[in-house]
Structure formats: C-alpha cells, structure tokens
C-alpha positions as CSV (number, residue, x, y, z in Angstrom):
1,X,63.1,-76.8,10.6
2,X,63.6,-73.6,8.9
3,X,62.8,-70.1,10.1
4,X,62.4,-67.6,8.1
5,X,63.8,-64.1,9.0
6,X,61.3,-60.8,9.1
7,X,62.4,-58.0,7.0
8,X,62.1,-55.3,8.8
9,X,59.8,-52.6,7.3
10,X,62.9,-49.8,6.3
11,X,64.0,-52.8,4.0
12,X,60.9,-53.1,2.9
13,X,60.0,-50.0,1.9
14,X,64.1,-49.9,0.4
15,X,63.2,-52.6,-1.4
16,X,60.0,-51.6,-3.3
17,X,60.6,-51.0,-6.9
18,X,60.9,-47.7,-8.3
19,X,57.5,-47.5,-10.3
20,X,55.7,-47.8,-7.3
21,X,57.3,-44.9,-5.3
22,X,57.2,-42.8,-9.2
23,X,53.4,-43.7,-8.9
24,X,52.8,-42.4,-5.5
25,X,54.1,-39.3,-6.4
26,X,52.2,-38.4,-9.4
27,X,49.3,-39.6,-7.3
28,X,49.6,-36.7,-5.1
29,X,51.0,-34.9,-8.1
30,X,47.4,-34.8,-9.3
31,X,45.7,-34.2,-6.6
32,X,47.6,-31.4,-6.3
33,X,46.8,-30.1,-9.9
34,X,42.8,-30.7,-9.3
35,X,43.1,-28.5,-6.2
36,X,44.8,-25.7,-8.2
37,X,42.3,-26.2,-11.0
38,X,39.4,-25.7,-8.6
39,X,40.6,-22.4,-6.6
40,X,41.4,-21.2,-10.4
41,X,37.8,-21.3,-11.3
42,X,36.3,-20.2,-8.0
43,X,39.2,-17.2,-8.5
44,X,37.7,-17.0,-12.1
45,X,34.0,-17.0,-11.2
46,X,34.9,-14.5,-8.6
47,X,36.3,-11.8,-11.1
48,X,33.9,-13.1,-14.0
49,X,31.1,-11.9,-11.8
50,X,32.9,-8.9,-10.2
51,X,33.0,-7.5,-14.1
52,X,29.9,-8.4,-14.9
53,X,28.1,-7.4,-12.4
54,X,29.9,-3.7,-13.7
55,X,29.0,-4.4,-17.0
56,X,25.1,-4.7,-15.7
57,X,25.2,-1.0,-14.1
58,X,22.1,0.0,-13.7
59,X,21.3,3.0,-15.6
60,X,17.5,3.5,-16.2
61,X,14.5,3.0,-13.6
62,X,11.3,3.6,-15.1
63,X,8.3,4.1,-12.9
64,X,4.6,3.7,-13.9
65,X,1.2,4.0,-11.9
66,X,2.3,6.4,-9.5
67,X,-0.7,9.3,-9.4
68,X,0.0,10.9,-6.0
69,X,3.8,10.1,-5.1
70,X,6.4,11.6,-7.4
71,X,9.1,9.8,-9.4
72,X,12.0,11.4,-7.3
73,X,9.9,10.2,-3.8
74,X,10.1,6.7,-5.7
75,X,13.7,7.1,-6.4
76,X,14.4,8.1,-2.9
77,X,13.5,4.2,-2.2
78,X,15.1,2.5,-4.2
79,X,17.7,4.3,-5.7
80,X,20.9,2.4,-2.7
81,X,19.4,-1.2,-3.8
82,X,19.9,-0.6,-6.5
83,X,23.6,0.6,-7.1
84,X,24.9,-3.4,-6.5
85,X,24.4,-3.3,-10.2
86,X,21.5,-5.2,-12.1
87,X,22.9,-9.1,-10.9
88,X,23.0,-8.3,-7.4
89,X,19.7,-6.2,-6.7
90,X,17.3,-7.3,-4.3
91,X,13.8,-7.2,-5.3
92,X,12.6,-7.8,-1.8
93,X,14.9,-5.7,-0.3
94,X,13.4,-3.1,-2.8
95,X,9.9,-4.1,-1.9
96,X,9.8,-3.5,2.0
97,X,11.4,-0.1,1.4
98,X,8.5,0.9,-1.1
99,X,5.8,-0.5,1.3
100,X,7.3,1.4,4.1
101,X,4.9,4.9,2.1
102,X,1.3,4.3,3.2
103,X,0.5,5.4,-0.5
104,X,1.6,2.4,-1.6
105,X,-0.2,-1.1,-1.2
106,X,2.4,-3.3,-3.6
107,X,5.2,-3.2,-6.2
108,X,6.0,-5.1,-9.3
109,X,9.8,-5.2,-10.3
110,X,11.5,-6.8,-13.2
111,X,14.8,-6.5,-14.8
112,X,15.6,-5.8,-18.2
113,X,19.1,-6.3,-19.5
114,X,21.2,-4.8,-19.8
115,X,20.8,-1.7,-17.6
116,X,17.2,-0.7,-17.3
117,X,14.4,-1.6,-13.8
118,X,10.9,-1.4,-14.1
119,X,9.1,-0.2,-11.3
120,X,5.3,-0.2,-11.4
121,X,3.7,0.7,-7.9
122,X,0.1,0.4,-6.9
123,X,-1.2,3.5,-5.2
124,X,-3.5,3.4,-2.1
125,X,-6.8,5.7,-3.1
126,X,-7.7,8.7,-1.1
127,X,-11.4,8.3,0.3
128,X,-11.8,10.7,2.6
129,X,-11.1,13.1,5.0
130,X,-10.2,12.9,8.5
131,X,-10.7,15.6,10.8
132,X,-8.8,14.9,14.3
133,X,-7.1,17.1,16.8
134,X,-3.8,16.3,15.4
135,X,-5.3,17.6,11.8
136,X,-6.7,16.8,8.9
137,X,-5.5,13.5,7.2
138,X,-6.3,11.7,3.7
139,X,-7.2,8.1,4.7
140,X,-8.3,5.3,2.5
141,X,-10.7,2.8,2.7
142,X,-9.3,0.9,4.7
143,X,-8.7,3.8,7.4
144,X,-5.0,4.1,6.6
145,X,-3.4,7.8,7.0
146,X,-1.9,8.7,3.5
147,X,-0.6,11.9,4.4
148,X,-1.7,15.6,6.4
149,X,-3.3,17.9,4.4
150,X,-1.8,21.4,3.3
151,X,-3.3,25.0,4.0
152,X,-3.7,24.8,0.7
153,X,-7.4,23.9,-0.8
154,X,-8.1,20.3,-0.2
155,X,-9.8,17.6,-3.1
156,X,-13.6,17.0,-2.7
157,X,-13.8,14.0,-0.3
158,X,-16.2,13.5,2.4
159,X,-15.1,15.3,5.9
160,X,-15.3,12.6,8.4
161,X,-15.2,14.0,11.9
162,X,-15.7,12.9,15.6
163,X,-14.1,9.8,15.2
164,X,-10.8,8.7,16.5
165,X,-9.8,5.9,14.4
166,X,-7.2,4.6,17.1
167,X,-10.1,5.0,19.8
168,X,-13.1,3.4,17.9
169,X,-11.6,2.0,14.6
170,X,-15.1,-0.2,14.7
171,X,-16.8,3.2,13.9
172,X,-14.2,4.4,11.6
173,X,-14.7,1.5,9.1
174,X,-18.3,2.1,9.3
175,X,-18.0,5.7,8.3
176,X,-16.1,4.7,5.4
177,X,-18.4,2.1,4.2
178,X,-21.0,4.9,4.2
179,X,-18.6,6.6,2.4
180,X,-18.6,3.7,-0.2
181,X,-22.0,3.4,-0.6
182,X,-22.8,7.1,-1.1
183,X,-20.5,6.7,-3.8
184,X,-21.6,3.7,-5.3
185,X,-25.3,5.1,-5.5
186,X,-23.6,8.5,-7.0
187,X,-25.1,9.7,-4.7
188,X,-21.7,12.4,-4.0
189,X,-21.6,13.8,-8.0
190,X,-24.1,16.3,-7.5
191,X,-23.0,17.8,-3.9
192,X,-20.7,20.6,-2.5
193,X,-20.2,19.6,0.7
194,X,-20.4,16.2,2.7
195,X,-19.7,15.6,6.6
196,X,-19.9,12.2,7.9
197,X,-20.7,12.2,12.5
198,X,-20.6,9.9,14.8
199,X,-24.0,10.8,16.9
200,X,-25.4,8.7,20.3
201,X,-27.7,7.1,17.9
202,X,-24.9,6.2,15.0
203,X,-24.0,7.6,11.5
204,X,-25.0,10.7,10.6
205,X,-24.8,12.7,7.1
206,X,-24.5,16.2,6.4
207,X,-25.0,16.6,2.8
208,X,-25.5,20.6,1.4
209,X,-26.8,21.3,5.1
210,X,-29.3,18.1,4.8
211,X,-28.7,16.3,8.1
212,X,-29.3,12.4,7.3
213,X,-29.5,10.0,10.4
214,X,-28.2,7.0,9.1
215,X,-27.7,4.7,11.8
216,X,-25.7,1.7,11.2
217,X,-25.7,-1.0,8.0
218,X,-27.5,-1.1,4.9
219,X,-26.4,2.2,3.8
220,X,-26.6,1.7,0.1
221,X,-29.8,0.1,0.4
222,X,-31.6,3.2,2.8
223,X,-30.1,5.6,0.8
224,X,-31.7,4.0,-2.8
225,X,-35.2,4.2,-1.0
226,X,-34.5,7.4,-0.1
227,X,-33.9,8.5,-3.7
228,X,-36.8,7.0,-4.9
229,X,-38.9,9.1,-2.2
230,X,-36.4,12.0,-3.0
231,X,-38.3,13.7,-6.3
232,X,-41.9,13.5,-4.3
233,X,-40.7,15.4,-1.5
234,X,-38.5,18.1,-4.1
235,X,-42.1,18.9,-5.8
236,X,-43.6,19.8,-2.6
237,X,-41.2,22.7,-2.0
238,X,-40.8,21.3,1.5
239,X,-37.8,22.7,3.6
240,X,-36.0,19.7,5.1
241,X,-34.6,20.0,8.7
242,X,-33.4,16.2,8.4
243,X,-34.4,12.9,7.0
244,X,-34.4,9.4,9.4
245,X,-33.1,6.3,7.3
246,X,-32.7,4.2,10.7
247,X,-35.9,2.5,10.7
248,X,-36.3,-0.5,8.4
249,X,-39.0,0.0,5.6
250,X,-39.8,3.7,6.7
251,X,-38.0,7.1,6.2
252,X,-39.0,9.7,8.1
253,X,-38.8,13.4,6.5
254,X,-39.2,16.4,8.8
255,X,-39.5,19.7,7.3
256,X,-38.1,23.0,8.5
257,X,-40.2,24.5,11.1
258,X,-41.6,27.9,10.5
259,X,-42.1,31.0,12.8
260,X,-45.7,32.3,12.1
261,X,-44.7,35.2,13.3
262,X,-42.5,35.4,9.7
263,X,-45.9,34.7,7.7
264,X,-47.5,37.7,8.9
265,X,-47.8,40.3,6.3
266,X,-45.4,43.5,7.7
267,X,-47.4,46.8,8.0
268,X,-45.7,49.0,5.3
269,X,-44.8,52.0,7.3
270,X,-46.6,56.1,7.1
C-alpha cells in the first residue's frame, strides 16, 4: 500500500501558479479604484454644491399682503434663514419665525431661481378694541392681542370694556360675535362711537349714547327687528334712555324721562 504525503500549505501556496496570485492582486486592485472613485464624487458633490449653493445667493425677497406690519418688520424674520443661500433655506424654519407676530395667521413661500423669495403673508384683521388695566389692545376676532395702541388717535373699532379675556374668555368671544353681527347688519357705518359691557344681565351696547341690552345670542337677528321697529320710533321724536333686545319676540323701548318741572313756562323777569 501506498501513502501519499500531505503538502504542507507554504508549498502549496509556493506552488500556485502565477496568474492566480497576478489575479488576486488586481482583485483588490479594483476594489481599491471603486473606493477612490466613490470618495471622488462624494468630494465632488460636496464642492459642486458648496458653489452652487453661492451661485444661488439670495438677493431679492419680495413681500405682498402685508397692510399693517412693514416690509423691514418682515425682513427682521426672515432675513438669517435666509442667508444659507436659495438651496439650503428652510421654509419651515421661515414659517414659525413669521407666526411667532400675532399679525400674522400663515405664510406662503416659494423660490424663484435664481436669486429672488416670495413672501406673501396673511394678516390677522383688527376688530376691536380692548380696554384692560394693562391698556388698550387691538384684538381680532378671535380675541388675539395684535398690538397696544399709541397716544396717538386710534381707528374706529368698537371699545370693548369690562372684560378680561384671560379671566372670562367665554364672554370675550361673545362680545366679539356682537361685534360681528353689528357689522354684518351695517349696523356700525353710520355711528361715532360704539362701547361694548359686560352687565349682571349680559351684553350691553352703547351706540352714540343709546344704551342697548343685548343679552346673550341671536345678536344679528335682535338687532334686524330692532331696525325694522327703528324708523317708527325716529318719527315719534321720542328720547331713548335705552332699548331691551333680551326678550324673544319683544323689544322694549324706554324713552328719556322728563322733569315737569322743565315744561313749565319760565316767568320772563320785571
């Protein structure tokens, strides 16, 4: 019997042909090259991007629907967002920093290559006024604080007063949906002055020094009865100390009482 001898793995590996160990190499070789290859693009992306985004420097924001803020209180914004240059800026980012001015209720961005945002901004609307201790706020319908009034003359809104919005925000929204409907019937055009109370019985309106008790809900609809009812009672001449709108299906009109004393005729005097 025969036995063959092992070859031990160095003579092996001393006795594997050239071509093989040529192979091996430019196996690694290759993977070599494809490694180089990739870090040469991401390299390449890297600066492609880097010059572009330079290329895309912003230069023009134009801002639309803005009635009450200014274009430089705009600016103020979004102005750092927007120095990444056109690629990089962040709508979003842009976005929370214009929605942190009560004035304004959303934003619509868009980019236009190469240098140029467009900013158009919707504003909150001013419909009232608040009197509180701290001052005199514009709010909106919604009750938000838009800013503190000036010394200087305020707009014609209606002067809403003894209600704490943080206290009684129920009452609040109620005032302003009077608000809403007074202005709905046009029923604000033709007058000078308007105060909107909070009484122990609800809502009342001081219109031109005409007190309305209002009362809660329906205000639109009490009001519209009351300006059919309203000519009648002008004919008359009648004096009005205050009209009642709280009772469903009546309004109640009380004239000014007068002194009979002031009726007498005065003795001319000598």
């Amino acid at each position: 019997m025969r036995l063959r001898k092992q070859k031990s793995k160095k003579n092996q590996a001393s006795e594997r042909p050239a071509s093989g160990r040529f192979g091996r190499a430019l196996f690694f070789l290759k993977r070599g090259a494809v490694a180089v290859l990739v870090i040469s693009f991401f390299v390449l992306v890297a600066f492609g991007v880097t010059g572009a985004d330079r290329a895309f420097k912003v230069k023009t924001i134009i801002i639309e629907g803005n009635k009450n803020l200014t274009e430089n209180e705009i600016m103020d914004k979004i102005t750092s967002g927007s120095r990444k240059g056109l690629l990089f800026t962040s709508f979003s980012g842009m976005e929370k920093k214009l929605k942190t001015s009560p004035w304004i209720k959303g934003a619509e961005l868009r980019k236009e290559f190469p240098d140029t945002i467009f900013v158009k901004v919707k504003e909150a609307v001013p419909r009232a006024i608040l009197s509180i201790k701290e001052g005199m706020f514009l709010v909106d319908g919604e009750g938000s604080m838009l800013e503190e009034l000036s010394e200087e003359k305020p707009p014609f809104l209606p002067l809403i007063t003894g209600i704490d919005p943080e206290k009684n925000n129920k009452n609040m929204i109620e005032a302003l949906k009077l608000v809403e409907a007074l202005s709905r019937e046009g029923i604000l055009l033709n007058r000078e002055f308007v105060e909107i109370t909070l009484e122990a019985y609800g809502l009342s309106a001081n219109m031109d020094g005409e007190i309305f008790k209002v009362g809660y809900g329906k205000y639109a609809e009490k009001f519209r009865k009351w300006s059919e009812l309203e000519p009648e009672i002008r004919k008359k001449g009648v004096a009005i100390e205050y009209v009642d709108l709280r009772f469903t299906g009546e309004i109640i009109v009380r004239p000014v009482k007068v002194d009979k004393q002031e009726l007498k005729p005065q003795k001319g005097r000598g």
